[in-house]
C-alpha positions in Angstrom: 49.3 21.7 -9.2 45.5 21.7 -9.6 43.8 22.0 -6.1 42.7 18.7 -4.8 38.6 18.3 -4.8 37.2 18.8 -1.3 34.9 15.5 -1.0 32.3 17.1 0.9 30.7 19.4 -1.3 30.2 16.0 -3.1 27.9 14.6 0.1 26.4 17.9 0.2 25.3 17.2 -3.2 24.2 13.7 -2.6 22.2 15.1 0.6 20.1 17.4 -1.8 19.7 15.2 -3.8 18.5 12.5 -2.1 16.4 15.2 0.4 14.6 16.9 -2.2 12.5 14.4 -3.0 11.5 13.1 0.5 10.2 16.5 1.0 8.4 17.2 -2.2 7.9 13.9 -4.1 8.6 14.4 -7.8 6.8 11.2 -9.3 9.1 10.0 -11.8 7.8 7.4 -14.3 7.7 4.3 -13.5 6.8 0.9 -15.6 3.6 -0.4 -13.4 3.5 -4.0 -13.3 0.7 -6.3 -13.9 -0.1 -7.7 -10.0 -0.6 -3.6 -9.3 -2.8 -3.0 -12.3 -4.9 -5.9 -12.0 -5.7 -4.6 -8.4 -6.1 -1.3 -9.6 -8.5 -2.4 -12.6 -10.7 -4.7 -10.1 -11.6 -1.7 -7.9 -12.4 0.3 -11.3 -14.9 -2.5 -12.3 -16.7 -2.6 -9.0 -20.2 -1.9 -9.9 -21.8 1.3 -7.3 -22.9 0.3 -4.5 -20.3 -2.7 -3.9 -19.0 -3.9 -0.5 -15.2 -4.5 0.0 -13.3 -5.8 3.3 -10.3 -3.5 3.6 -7.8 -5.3 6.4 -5.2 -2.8 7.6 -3.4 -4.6 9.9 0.0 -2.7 9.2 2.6 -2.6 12.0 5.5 -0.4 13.3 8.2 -2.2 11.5 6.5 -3.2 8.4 5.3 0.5 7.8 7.4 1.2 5.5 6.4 -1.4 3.3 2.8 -1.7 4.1 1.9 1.9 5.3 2.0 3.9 1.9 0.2 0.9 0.0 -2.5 0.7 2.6 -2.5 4.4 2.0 -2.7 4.3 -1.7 -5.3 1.6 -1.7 -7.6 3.2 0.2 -7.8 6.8 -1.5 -8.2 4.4 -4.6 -11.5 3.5 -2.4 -12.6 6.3 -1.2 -12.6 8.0 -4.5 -14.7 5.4 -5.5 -18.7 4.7 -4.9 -18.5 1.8 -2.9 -19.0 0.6 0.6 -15.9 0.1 3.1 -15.1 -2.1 5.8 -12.3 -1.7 7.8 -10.7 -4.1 10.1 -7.3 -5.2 11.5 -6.7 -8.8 11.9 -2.5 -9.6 11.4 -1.5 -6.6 13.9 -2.7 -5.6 17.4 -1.3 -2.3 16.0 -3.3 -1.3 13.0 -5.7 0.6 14.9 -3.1 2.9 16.4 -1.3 3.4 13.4 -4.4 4.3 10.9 -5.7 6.6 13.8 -2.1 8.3 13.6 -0.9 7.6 9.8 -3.4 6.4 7.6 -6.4 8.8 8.4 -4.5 12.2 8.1 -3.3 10.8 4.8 -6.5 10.1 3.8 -8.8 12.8 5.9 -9.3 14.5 2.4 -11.6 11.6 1.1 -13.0 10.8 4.3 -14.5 14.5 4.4 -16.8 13.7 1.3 -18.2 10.0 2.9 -20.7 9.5 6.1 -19.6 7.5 8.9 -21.6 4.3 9.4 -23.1 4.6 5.4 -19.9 4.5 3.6 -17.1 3.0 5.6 -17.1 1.3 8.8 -14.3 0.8 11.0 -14.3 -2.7 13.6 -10.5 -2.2 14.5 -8.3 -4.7 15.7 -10.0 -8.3 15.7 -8.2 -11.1 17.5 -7.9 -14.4 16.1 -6.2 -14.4 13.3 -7.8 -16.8 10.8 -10.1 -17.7 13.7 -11.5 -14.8 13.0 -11.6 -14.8 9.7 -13.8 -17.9 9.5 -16.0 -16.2 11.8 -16.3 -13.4 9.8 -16.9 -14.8 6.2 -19.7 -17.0 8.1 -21.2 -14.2 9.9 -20.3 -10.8 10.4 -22.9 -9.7 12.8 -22.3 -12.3 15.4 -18.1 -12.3 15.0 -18.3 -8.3 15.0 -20.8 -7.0 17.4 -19.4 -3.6 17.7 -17.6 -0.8 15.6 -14.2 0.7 17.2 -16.9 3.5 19.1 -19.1 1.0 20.1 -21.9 1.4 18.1 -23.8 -2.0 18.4 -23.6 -3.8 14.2 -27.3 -3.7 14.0 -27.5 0.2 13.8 -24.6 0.6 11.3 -26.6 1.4 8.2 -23.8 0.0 5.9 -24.0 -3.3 8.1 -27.7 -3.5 7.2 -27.8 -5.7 4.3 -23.6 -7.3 5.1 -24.0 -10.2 7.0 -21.3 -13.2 5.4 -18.5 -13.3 3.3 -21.3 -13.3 0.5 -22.1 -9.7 0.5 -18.3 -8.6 -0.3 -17.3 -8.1 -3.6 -13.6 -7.7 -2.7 -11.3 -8.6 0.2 -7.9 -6.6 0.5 -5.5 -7.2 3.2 -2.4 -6.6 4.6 0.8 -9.3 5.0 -0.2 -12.6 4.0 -2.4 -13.8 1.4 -3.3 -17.6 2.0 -5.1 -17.4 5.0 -7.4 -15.0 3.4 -7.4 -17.3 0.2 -8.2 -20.3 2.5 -11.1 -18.5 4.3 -13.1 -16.1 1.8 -12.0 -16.9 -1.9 -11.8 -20.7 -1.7 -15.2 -21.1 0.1 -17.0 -18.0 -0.8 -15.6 -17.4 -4.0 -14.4 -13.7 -2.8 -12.1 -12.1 -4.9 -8.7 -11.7 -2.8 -6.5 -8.8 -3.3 -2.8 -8.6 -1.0 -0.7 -5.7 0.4 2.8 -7.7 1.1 6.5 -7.7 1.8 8.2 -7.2 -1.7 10.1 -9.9 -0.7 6.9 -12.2 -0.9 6.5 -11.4 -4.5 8.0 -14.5 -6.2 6.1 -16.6 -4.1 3.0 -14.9 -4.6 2.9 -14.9 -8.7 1.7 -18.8 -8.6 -1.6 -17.6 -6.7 -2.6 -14.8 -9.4 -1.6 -16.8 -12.1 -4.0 -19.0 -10.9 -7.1 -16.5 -10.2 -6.4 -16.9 -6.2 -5.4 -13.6 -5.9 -6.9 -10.6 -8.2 -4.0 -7.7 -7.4 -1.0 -7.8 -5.1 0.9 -4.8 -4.6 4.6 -5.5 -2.6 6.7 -3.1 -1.4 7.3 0.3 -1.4 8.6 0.0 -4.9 5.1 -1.5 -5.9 3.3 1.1 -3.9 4.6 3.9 -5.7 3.3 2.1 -8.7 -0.3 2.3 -7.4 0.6 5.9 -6.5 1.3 7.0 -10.1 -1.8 5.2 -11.3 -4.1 6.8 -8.9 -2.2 10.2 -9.8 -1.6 10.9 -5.9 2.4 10.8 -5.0 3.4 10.2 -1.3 6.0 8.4 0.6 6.5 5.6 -1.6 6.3 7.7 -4.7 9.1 10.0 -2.6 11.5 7.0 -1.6 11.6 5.9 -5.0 11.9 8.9 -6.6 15.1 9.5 -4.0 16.3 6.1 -4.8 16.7 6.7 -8.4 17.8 10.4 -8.2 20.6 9.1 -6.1 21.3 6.2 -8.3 21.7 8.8 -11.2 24.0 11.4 -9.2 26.3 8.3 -8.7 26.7 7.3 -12.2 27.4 10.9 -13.2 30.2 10.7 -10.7 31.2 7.9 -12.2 31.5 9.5 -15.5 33.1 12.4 -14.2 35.7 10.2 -12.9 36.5 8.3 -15.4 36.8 11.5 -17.7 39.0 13.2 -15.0 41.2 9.9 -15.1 41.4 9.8 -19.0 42.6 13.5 -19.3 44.8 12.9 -15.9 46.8 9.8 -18.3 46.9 12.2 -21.4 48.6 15.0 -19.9 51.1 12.4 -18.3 49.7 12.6 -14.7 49.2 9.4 -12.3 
């Protein structure tokens, strides 16, 4: 009688498996889909020298969704020679969590830019779309200060910034109509979103209709932007463990299903 299969080598397996990737992301190919190209084609066409809103307002529990896109995004940025603004407005924790999360990830770029010149950082902003009005209308009066205190009027970046007119693109975190309502309806801004993957549906009516120029939702979407900016990390690492465990279950499957076959040949139940 053949000896009956111990079913924990089979979870060791899966644990490998799955593990391998979360610790060293492979980057497995993935089809990119048009909301994350658009996004990543506007910040290739943004002429030297351009000014862009980035709104990092990412929270404890939407991290995972939020975090490595906000992440992503950004290196996109940084690698780029344009002028950054960064502000939270949807969370009270954005600030705590880009000090902690976002700016080791990210420390590499932020070694080649000058404080104050190419990115400026006003943290957390209360208000909501109050603020956002405020802002579009005028920056220096709705943002007197950067997160160290440094009054707006001696930011060199700041200089020549003072409405929603000087930005060339608006990115931010969670939900997209506010920022529609407040920068690209009035202003004409071009509106990019970093969202739930479950806002996705709902979202498509807004770029088919020019209201929003990118949207990237999820993780899944994230480790598209990933690929395309040739940098995996923890979305590119979840979804690489996703489908490497996906794969190791259909092979079981097969297996089985052969076992089962040969089991019925030889006369066994």
């Amino acid at each position: 009688m053949a000896k009956e299969f111990d079913p924990r080598w089979m979870y060791l397996l899966l644990f490998i498996v799955v593990g391998a990737p979360l610790i060293r992301p492979l980057g497995l190919p993935l089809p990119i889909t048009a909301p994350v190209l658009a996004l990543y084609n506007k910040i290739e066409s943004l002429p030297p020298g351009s000014v862009v809103l980035f709104e990092y307002g990412v929270g404890a529990a939407s991290w995972p969704e939020h975090g490595p896109s906000n992440i992503a995004v950004l290196k996109h940025l940084l690698s780029k020679n344009v002028k950054i603004i960064l502000i939270s407005l949807y969370t009270a924790e954005g600030p705590t969590l880009f000090a902690t999360k976002i700016k080791p990830a990210i420390a590499s770029y932020l070694e080649k830019k000058t404080y104050g010149v190419d990115y400026v950082d006003f943290g957390y902003v209360t208000g909501y779309e109050t603020a956002m009005a405020a802002i579009a209308e005028d920056m220096h009066k709705a943002l007197p200060k950067d997160v160290y205190g440094t009054p707006v009027d001696q930011i060199p970046l700041m200089k020549n910034v003072r409405s929603a007119r000087d930005l060339a693109l608006v990115i931010a975190t969670g939900y997209c109509e506010p920022y529609i309502r407040q920068f690209y309806t009035p202003y004409g801004v071009p509106v990019a979103i970093m969202t739930w993957g479950m806002n996705a549906p709902g979202y498509m009516p807004y770029i088919s209709a020019g209201q929003l120029c990118g949207m990237v939702a999820g993780i899944r979407a994230a480790a598209e932007y990933e690929i395309l900016i040739k940098s995996p990390g923890e979305a590119s690492a979840s979804s690489d463990a996703l489908s490497l465990s996906h794969l190791f279950v259909t092979i079981l499957i097969v297996i089985g299903n052969i076992q089962y076959y040969l089991t019925r040949r030889r006369g066994g139940r």
